[in-house]
N, C-alpha and C positions, 0 to 999 in steps of 0.2 A: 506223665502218667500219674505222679504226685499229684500234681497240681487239681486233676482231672478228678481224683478217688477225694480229695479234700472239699474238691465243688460238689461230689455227690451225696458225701455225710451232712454238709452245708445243707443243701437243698431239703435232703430229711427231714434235718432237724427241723428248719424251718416251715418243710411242711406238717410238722407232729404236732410246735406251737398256732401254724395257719390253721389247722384242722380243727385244733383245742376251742380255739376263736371262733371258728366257723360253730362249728357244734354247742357251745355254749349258746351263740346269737339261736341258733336255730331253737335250742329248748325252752329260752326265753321267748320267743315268736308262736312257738308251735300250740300253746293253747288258746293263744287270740286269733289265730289264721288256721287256713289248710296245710295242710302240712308239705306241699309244693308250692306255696306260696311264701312259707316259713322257712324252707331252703330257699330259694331262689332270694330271698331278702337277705339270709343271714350269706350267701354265698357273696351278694356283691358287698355286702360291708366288708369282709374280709378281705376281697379281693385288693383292696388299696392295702391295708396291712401286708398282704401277702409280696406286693410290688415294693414296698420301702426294705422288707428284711431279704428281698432275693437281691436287691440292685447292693444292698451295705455290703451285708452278710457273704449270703451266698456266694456272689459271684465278684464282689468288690471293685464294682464298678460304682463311676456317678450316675444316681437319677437323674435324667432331665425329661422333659417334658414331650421329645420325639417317643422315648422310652415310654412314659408315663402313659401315652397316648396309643400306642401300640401293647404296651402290655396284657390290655383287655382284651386282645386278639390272642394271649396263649392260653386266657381262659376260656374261650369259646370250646378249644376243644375237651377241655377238663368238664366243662360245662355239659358238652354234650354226652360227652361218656359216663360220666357220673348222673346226667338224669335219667339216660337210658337204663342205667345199671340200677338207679333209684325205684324207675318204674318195675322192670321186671322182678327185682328184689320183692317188694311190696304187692304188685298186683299179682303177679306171676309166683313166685317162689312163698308168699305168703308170711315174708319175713317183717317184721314190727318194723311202724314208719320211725320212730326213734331210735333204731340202730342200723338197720338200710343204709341211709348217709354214708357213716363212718364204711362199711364192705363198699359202698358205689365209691369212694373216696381212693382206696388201695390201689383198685384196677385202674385209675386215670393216673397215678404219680407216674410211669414211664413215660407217657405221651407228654404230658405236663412239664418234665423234665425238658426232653429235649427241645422244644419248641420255645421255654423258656430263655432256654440257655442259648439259643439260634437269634432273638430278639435284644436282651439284655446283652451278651457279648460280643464285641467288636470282633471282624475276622483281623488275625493280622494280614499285615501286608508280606504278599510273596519275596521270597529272597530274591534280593537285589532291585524291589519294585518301592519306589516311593509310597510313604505312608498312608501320603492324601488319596493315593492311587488307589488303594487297596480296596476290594469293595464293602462294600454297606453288609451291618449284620443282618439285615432285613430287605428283601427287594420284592416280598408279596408277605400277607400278612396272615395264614390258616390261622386258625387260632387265637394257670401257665407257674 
């Protein structure tokens, strides 16, 4: 339960500095582009940042490249809840496209979490079951 409350302050934090990142790219971008075009850039630059401090940091595991390669599957679904959340913010609710992001950002961190942490961490192996045995942290890929 330690262990579990320590990955989730982890994960925060991590997502306050990914966010920091994200949103700066994006205000940099946002007067030469559209402003869905300006996230959607500053979102994938981050997203590599966002995979090296969850595999250290976070969850203190090794990066490798199964990982690296699958991690863009747990932002699919950040992706899509944040640009829904972006669009209705902005079109719908009428809120400024330069602070949209950061409210569409809030509402994805649970889905984000968990699906992060389903990819990046290994399951252990059942009591009494050999290691190798154990299954894979990932055996379909939703989705960080």
């Amino acid at each position: 339960m330690k262990d579990q409350l320590g990955q989730i302050l982890r994960f925060g934090l991590v997502g306050g500095v990914n966010t920091g990142t994200f949103y700066g790219i994006y205000l940099l971008l946002h007067p030469w582009m559209p402003y869905f075009a300006a996230y959607t850039g500053a979102f994938l630059l981050s997203m590599v940042g966002s995979f090296f401090m969850n595999t250290y940091f976070t969850y203190r595991t090794r990066p490798t490249w199964k990982k690296f390669l699958l991690f863009p599957l747990t932002q699919v679904t950040n992706y899509v809840v944040q640009s829904a959340g972006l669009f209705a913010l902005v079109a719908w609710a009428g809120m400024d496209s330069k602070i949209a992001p950061l409210a569409a950002a809030v509402i994805a961190i649970p889905f984000t979490y968990l699906i992060a942490q389903r990819i990046l961490v290994s399951r252990k192996a059942p009591e009494g079951a050999d290691a190798e045995a154990a299954a894979p942290a990932v055996t379909s890929a939703p989705k960080g």
